[in-house]
N, CA, C and O atoms as CSV, one atom per row, in Angstrom:
chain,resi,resn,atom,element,x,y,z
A,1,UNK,N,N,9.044,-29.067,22.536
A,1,UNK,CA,C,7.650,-29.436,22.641
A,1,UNK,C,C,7.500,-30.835,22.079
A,1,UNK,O,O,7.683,-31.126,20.897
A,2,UNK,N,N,7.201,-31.547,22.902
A,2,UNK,CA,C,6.690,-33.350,22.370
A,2,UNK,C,C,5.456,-33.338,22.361
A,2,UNK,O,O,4.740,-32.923,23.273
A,3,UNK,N,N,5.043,-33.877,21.135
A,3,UNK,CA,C,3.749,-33.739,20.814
A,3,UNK,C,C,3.027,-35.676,20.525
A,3,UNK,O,O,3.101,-36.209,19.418
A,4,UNK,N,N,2.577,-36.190,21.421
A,4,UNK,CA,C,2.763,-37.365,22.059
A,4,UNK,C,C,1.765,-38.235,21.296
A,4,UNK,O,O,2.153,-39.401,21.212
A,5,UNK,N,N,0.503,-37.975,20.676
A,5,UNK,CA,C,-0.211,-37.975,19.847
A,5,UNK,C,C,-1.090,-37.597,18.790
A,5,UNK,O,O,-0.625,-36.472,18.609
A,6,UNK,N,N,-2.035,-37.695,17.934
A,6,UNK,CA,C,-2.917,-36.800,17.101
A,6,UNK,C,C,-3.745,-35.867,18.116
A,6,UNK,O,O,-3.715,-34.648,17.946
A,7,UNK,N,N,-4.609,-36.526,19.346
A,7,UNK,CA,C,-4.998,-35.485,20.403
A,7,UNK,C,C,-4.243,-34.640,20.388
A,7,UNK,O,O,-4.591,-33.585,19.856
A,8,UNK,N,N,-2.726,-34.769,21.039
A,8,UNK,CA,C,-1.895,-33.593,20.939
A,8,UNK,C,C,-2.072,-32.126,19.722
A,8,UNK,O,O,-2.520,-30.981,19.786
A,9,UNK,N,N,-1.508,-32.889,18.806
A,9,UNK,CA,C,-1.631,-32.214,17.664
A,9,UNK,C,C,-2.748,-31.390,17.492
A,9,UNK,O,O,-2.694,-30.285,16.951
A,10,UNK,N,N,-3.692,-31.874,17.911
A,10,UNK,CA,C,-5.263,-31.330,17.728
A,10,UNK,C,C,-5.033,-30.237,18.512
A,10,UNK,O,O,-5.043,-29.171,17.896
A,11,UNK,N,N,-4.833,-30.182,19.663
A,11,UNK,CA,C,-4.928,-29.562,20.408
A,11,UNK,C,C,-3.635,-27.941,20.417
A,11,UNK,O,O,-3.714,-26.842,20.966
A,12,UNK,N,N,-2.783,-28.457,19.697
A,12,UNK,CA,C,-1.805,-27.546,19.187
A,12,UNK,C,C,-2.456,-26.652,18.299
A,12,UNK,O,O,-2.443,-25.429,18.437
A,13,UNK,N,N,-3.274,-27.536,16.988
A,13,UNK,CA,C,-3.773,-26.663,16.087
A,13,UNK,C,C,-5.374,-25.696,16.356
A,13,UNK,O,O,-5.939,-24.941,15.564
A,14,UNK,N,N,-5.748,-26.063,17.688
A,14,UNK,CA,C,-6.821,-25.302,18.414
A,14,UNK,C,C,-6.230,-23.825,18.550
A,14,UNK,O,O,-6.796,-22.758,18.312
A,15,UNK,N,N,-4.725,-24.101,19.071
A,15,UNK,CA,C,-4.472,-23.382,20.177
A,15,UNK,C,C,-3.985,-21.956,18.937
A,15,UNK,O,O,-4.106,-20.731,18.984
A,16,UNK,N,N,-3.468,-22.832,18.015
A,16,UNK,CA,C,-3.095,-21.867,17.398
A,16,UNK,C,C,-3.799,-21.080,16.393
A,16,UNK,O,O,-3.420,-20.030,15.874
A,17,UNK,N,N,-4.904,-21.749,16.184
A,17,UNK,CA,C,-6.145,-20.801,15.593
A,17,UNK,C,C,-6.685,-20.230,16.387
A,17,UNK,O,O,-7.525,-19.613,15.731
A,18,UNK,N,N,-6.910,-19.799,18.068
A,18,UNK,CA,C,-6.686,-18.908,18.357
A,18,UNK,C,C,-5.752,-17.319,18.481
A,18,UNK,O,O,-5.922,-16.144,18.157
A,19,UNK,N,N,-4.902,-18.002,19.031
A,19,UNK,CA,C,-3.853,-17.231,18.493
A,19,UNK,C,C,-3.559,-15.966,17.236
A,19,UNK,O,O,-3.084,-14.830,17.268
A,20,UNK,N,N,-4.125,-16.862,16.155
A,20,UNK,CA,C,-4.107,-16.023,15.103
A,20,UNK,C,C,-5.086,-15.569,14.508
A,20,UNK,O,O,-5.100,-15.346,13.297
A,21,UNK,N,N,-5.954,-15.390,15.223
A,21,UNK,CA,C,-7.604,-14.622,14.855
A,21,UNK,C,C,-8.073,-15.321,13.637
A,21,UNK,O,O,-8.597,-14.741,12.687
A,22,UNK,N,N,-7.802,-16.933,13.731
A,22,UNK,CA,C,-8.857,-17.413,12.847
A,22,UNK,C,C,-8.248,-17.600,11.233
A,22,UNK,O,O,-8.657,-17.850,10.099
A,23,UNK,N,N,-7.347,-17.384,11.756
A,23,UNK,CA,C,-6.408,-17.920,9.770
A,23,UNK,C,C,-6.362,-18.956,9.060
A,23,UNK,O,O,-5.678,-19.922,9.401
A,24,UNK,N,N,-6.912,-18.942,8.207
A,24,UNK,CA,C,-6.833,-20.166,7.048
A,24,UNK,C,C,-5.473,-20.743,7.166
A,24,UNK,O,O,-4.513,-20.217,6.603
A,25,UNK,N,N,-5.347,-22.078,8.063
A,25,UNK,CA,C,-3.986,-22.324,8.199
A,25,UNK,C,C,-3.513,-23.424,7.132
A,25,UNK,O,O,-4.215,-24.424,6.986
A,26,UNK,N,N,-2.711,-23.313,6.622
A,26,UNK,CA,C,-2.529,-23.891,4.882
A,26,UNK,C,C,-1.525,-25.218,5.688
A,26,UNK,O,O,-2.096,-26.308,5.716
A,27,UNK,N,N,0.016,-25.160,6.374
A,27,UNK,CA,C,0.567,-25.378,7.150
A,27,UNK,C,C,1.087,-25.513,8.545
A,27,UNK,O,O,1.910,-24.647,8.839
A,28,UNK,N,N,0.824,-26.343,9.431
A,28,UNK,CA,C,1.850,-26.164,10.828
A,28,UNK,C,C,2.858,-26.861,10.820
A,28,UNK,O,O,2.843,-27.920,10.192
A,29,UNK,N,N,4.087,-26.414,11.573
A,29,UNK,CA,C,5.370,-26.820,11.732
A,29,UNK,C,C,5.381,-26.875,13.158
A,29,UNK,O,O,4.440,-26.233,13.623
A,30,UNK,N,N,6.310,-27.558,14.257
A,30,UNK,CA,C,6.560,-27.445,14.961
A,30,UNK,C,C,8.101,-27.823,15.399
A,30,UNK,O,O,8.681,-28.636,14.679
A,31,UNK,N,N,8.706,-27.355,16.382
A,31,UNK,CA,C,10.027,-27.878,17.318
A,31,UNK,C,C,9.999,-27.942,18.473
A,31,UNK,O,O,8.890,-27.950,19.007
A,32,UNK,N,N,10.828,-27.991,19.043
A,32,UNK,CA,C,11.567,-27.676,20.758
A,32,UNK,C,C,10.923,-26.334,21.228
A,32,UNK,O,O,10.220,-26.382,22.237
A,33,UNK,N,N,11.072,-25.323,20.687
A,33,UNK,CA,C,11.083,-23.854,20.803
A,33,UNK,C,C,9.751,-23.279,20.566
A,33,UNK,O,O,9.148,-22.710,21.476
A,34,UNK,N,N,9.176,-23.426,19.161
A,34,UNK,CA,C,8.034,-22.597,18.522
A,34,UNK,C,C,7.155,-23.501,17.537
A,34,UNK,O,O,7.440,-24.480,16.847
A,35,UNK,N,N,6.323,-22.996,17.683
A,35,UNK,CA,C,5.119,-23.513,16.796
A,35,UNK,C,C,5.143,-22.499,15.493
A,35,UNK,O,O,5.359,-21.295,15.632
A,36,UNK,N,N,4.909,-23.083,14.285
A,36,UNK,CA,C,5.166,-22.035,13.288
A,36,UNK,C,C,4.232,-22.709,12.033
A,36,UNK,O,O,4.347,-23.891,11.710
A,37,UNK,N,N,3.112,-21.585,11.259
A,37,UNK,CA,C,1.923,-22.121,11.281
A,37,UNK,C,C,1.917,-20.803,9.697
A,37,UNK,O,O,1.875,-19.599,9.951
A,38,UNK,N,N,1.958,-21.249,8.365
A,38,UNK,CA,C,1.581,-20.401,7.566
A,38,UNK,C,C,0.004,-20.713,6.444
A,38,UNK,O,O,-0.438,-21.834,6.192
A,39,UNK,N,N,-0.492,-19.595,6.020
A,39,UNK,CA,C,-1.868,-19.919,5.558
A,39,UNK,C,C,-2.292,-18.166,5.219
A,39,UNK,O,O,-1.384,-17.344,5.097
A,40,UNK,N,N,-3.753,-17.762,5.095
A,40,UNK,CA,C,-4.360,-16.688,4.577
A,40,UNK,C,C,-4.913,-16.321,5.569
A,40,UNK,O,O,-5.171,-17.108,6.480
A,41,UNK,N,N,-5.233,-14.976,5.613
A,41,UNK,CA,C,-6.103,-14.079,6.894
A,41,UNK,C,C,-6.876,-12.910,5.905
A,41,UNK,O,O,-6.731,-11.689,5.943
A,42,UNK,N,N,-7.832,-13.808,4.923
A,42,UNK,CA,C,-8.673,-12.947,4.538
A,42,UNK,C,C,-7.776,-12.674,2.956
A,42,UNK,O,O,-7.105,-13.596,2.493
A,43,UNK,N,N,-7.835,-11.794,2.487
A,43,UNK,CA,C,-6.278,-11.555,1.195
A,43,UNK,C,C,-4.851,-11.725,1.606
A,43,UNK,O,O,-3.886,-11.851,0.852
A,44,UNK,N,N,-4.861,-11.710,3.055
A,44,UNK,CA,C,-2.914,-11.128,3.269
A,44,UNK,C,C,-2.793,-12.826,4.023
A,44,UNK,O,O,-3.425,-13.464,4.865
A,45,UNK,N,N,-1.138,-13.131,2.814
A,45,UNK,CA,C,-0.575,-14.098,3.250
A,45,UNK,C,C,0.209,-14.419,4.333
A,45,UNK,O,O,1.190,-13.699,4.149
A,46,UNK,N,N,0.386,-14.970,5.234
A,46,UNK,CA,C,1.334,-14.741,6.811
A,46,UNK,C,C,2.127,-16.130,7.034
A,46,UNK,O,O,1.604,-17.241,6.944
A,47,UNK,N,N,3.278,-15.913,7.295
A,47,UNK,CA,C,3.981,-17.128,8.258
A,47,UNK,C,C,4.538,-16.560,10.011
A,47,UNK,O,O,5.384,-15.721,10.321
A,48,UNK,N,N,3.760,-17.321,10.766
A,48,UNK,CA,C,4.305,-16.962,11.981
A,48,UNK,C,C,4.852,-17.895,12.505
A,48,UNK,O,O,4.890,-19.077,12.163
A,49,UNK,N,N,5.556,-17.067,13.869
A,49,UNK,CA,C,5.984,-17.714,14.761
A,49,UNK,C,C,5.954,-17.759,16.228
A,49,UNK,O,O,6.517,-16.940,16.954
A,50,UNK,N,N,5.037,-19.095,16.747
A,50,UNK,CA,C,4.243,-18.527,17.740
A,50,UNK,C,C,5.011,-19.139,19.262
A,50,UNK,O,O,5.493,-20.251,19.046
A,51,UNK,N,N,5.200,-18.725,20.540
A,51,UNK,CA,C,5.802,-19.239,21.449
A,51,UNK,C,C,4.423,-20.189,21.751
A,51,UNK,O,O,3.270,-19.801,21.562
A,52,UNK,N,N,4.809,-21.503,22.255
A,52,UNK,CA,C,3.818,-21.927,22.926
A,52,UNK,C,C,3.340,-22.568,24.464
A,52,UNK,O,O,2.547,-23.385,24.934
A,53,UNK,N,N,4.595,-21.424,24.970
A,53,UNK,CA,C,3.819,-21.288,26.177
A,53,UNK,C,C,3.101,-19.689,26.642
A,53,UNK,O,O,2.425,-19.077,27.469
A,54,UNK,N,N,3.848,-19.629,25.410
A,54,UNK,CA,C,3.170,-17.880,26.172
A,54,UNK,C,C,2.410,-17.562,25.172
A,54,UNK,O,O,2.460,-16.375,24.852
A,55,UNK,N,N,1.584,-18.372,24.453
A,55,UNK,CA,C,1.313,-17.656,22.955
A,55,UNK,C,C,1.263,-16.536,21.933
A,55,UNK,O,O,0.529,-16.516,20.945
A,56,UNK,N,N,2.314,-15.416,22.368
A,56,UNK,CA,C,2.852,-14.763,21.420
A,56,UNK,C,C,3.262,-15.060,20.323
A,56,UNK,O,O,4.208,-15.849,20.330
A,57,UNK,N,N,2.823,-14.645,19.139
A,57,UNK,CA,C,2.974,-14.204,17.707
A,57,UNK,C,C,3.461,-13.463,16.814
A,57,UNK,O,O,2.758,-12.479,16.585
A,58,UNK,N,N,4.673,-13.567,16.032
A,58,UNK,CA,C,5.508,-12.817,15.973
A,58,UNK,C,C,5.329,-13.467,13.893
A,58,UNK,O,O,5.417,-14.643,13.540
A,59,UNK,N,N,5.057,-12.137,12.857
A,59,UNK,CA,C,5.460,-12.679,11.974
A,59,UNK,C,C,6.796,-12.615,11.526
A,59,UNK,O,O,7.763,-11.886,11.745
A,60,UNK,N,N,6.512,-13.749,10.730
A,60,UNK,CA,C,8.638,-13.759,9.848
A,60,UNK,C,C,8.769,-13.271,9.264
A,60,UNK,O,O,9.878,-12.740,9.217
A,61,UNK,N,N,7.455,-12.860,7.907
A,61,UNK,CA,C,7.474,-11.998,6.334
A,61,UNK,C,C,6.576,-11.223,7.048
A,61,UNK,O,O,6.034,-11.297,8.151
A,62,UNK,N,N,6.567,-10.253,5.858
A,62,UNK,CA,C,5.613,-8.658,5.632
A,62,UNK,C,C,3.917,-10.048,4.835
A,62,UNK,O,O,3.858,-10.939,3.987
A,63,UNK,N,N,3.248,-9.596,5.493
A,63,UNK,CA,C,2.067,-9.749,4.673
A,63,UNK,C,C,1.920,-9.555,3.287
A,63,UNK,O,O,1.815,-8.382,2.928
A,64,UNK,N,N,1.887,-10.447,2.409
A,64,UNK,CA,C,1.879,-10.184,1.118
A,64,UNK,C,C,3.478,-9.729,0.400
A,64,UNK,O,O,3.829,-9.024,-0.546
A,65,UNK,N,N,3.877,-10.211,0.999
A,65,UNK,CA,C,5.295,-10.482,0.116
A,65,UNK,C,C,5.644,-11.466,-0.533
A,65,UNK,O,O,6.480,-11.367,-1.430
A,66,UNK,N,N,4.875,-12.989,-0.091
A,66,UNK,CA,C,5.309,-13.883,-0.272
A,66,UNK,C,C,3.511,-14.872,0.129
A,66,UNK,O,O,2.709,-14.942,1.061
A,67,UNK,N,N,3.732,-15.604,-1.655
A,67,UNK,CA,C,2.671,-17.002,-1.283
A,67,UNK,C,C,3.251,-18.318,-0.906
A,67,UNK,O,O,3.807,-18.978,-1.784
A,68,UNK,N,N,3.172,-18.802,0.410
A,68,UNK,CA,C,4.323,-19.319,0.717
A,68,UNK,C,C,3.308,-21.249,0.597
A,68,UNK,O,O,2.279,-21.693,1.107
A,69,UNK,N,N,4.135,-21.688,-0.146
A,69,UNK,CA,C,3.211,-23.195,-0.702
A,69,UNK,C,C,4.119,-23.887,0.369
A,69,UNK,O,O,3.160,-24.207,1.072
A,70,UNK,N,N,5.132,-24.350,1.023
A,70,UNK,CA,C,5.267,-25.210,1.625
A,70,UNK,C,C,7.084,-24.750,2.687
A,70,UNK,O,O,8.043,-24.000,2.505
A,71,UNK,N,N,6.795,-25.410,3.377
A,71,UNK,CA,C,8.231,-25.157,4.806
A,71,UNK,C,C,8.566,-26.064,5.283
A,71,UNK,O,O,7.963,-27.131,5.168
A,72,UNK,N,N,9.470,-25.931,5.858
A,72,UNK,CA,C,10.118,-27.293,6.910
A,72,UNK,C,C,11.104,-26.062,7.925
A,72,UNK,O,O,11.719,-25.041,7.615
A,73,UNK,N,N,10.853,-26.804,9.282
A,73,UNK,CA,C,11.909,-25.796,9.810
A,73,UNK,C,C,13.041,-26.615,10.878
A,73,UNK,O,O,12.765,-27.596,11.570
A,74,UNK,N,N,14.180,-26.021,10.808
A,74,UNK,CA,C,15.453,-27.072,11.414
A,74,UNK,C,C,15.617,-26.283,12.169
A,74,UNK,O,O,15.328,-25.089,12.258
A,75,UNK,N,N,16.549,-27.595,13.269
A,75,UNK,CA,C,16.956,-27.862,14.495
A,75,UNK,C,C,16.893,-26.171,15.219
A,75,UNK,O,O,16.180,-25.784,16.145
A,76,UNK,N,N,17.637,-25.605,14.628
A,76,UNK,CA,C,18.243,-24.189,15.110
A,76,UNK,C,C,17.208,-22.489,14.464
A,76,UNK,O,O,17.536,-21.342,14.160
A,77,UNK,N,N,15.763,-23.360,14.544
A,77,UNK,CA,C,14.697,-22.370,13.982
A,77,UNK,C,C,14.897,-22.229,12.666
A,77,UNK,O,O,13.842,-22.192,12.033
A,78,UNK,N,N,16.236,-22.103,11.790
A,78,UNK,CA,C,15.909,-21.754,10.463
A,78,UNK,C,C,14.511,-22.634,9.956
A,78,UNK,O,O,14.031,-23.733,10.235
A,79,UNK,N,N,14.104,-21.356,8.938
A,79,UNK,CA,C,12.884,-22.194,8.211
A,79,UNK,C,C,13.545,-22.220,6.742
A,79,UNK,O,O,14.343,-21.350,6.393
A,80,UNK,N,N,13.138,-23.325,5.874
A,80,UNK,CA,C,13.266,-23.601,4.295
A,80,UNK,C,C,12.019,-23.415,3.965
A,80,UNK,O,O,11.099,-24.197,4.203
A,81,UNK,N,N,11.944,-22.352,3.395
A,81,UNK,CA,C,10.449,-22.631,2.498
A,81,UNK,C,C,10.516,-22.092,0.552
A,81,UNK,O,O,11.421,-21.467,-0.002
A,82,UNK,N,N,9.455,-22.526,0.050
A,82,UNK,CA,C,9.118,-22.376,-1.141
A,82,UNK,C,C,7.957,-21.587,-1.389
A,82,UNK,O,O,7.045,-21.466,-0.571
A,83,UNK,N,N,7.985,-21.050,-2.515
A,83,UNK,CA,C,6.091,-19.949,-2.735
A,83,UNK,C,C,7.253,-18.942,-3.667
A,83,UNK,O,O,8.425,-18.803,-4.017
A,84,UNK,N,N,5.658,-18.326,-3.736
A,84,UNK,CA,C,5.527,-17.216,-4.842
A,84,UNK,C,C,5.825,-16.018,-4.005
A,84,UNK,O,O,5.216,-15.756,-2.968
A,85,UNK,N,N,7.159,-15.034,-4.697
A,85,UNK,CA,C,7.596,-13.840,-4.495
A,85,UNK,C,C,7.112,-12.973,-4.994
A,85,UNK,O,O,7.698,-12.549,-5.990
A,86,UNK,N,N,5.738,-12.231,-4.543
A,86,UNK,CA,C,4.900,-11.283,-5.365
A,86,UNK,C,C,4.807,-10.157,-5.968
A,86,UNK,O,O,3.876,-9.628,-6.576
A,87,UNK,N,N,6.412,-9.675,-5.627
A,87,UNK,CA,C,6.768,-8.284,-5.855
A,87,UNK,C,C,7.376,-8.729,-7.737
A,87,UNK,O,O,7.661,-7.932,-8.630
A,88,UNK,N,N,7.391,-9.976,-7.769
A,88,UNK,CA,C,7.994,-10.654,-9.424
A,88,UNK,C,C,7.628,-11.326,-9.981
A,88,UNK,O,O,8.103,-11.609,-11.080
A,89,UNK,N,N,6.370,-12.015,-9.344
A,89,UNK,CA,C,5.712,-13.166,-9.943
A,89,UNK,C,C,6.793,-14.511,-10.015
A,89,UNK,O,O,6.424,-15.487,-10.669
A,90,UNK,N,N,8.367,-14.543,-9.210
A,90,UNK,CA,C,9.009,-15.552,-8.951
A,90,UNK,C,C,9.118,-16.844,-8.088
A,90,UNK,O,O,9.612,-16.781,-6.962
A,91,UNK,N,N,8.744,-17.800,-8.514
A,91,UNK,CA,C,8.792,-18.580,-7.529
A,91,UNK,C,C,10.030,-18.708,-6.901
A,91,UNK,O,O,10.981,-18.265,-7.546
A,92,UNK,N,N,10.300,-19.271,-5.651
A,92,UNK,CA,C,11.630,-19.029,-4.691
A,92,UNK,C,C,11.759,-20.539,-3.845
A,92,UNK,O,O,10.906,-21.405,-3.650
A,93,UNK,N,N,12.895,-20.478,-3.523
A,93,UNK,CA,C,13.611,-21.448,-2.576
A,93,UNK,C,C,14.221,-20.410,-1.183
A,93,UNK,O,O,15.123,-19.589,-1.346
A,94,UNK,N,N,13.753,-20.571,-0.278
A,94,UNK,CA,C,14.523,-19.547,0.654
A,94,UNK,C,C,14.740,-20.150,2.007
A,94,UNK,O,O,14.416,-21.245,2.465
A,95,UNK,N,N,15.260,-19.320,2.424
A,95,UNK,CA,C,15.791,-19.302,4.277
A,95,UNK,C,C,15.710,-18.654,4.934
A,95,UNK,O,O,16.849,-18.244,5.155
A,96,UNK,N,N,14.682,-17.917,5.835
A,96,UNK,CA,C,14.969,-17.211,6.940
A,96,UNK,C,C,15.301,-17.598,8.360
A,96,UNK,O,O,14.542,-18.264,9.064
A,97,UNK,N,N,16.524,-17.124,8.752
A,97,UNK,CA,C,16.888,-17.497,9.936
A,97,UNK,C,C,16.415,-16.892,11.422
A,97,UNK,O,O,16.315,-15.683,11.632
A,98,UNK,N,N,16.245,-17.528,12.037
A,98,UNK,CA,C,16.436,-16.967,14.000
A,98,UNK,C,C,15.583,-15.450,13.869
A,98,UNK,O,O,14.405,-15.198,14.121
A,99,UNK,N,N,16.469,-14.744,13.471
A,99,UNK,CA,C,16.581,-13.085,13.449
A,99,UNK,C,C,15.902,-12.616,12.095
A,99,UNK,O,O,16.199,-11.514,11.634
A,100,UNK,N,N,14.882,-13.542,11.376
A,100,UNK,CA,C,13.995,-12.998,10.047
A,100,UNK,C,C,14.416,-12.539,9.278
A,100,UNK,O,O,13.865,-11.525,8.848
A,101,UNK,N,N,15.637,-13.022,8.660
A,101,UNK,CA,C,16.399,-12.474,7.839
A,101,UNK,C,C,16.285,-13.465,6.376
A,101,UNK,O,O,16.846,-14.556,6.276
A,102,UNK,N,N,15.712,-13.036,5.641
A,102,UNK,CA,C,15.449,-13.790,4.429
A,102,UNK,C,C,16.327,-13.857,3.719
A,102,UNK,O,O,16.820,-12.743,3.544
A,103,UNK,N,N,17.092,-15.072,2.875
A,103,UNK,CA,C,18.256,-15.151,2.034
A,103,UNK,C,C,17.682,-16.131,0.698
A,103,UNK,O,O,17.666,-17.326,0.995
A,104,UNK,N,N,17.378,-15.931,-0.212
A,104,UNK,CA,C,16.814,-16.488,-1.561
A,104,UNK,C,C,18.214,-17.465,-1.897
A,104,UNK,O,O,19.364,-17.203,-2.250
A,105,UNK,N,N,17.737,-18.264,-1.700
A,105,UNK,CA,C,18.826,-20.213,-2.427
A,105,UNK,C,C,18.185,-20.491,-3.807
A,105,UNK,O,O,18.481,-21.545,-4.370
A,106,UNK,N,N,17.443,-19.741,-4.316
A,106,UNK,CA,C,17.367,-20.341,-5.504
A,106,UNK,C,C,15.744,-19.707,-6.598
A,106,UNK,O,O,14.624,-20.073,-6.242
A,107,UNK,N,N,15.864,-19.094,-7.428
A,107,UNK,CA,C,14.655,-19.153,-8.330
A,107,UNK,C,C,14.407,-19.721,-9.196
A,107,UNK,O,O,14.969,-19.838,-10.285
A,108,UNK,N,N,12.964,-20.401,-8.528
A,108,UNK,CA,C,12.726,-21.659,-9.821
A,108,UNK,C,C,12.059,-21.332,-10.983
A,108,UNK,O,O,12.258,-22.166,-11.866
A,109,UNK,N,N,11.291,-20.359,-11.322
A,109,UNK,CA,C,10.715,-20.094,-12.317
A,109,UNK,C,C,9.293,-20.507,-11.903
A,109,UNK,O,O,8.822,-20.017,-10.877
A,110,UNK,N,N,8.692,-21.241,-12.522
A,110,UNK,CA,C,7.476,-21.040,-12.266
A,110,UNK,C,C,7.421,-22.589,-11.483
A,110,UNK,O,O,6.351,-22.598,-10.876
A,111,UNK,N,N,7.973,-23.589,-11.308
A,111,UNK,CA,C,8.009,-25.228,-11.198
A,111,UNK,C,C,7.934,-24.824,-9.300
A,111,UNK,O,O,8.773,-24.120,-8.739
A,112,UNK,N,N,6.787,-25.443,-8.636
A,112,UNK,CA,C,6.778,-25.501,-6.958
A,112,UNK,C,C,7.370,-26.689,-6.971
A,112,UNK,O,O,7.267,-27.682,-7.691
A,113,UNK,N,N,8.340,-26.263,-5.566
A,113,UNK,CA,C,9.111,-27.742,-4.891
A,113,UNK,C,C,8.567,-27.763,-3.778
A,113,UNK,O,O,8.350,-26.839,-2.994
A,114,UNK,N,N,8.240,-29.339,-3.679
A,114,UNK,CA,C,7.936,-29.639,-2.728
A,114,UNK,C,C,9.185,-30.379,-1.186
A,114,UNK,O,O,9.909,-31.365,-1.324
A,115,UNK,N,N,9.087,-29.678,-0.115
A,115,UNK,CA,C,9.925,-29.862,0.789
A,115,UNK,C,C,9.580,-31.389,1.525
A,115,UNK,O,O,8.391,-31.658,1.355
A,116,UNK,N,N,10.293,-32.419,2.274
A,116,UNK,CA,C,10.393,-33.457,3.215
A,116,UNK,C,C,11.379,-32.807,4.151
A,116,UNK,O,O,12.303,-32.081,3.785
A,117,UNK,N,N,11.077,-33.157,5.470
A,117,UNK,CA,C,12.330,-33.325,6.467
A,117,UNK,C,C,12.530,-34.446,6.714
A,117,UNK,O,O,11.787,-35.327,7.145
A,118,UNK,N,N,13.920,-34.432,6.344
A,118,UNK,CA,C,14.534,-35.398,6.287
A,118,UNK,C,C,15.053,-36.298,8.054
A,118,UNK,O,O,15.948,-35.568,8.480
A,119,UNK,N,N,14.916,-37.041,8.716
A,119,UNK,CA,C,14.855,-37.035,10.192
A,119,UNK,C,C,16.401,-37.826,10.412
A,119,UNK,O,O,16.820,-38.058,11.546
């Protein structure tokens, strides 16, 4: 997906607040493949992942597992993100790949990192 200007963009982030019945969108990400957009829906925290031609919506986490403060996502869909693990009150460094498989790289304690992609 080439996203050619801010119109563009605008128009991405229309599409995808449809999509998701109106969610406080905190973050959007985008690639080649998927649009991927995390934020609040009322109390429950969500990161999805949305096709955007067919706009199907698929989440990555369980609702409320995770306060997720910031992402970046590479070439091959993995996402990097950071937030609060709520089942511990831990803040986290993580990875879920392709297939939503979450793998924890690191607990920071209470200190948020902030992510860049690097180009």
């Amino acid at each position: 997906m080439v996203v050619d200007s801010k119109d563009d963009a605008s128009l991405i982030e229309m599409a995808v607040h449809d999509v998701t019945g109106g969610m406080k969108i905190s973050q959007l990400e985008y690639n080649d493949s998927y649009v991927y957009c995390c934020g609040r829906n009322g109390n429950d925290f969500s990161l999805l992942r949305i096709n955007p031609y067919t706009y199907e919506s698929e989440p990555l986490v369980r609702d409320n597992d995770y306060e997720i403060y910031s992402f970046t996502v590479l070439k091959d869909n993995t996402i990097i993100f950071n937030g609060l693990r709520l089942s511990d009150g831990k803040i986290i460094l993580a990875s879920i790949n392709e297939n939503r498989i979450i793998k924890v790289i690191e607990e920071t304690g209470n200190k948020k990192v902030t992510l860049h992609r690097i180009q």
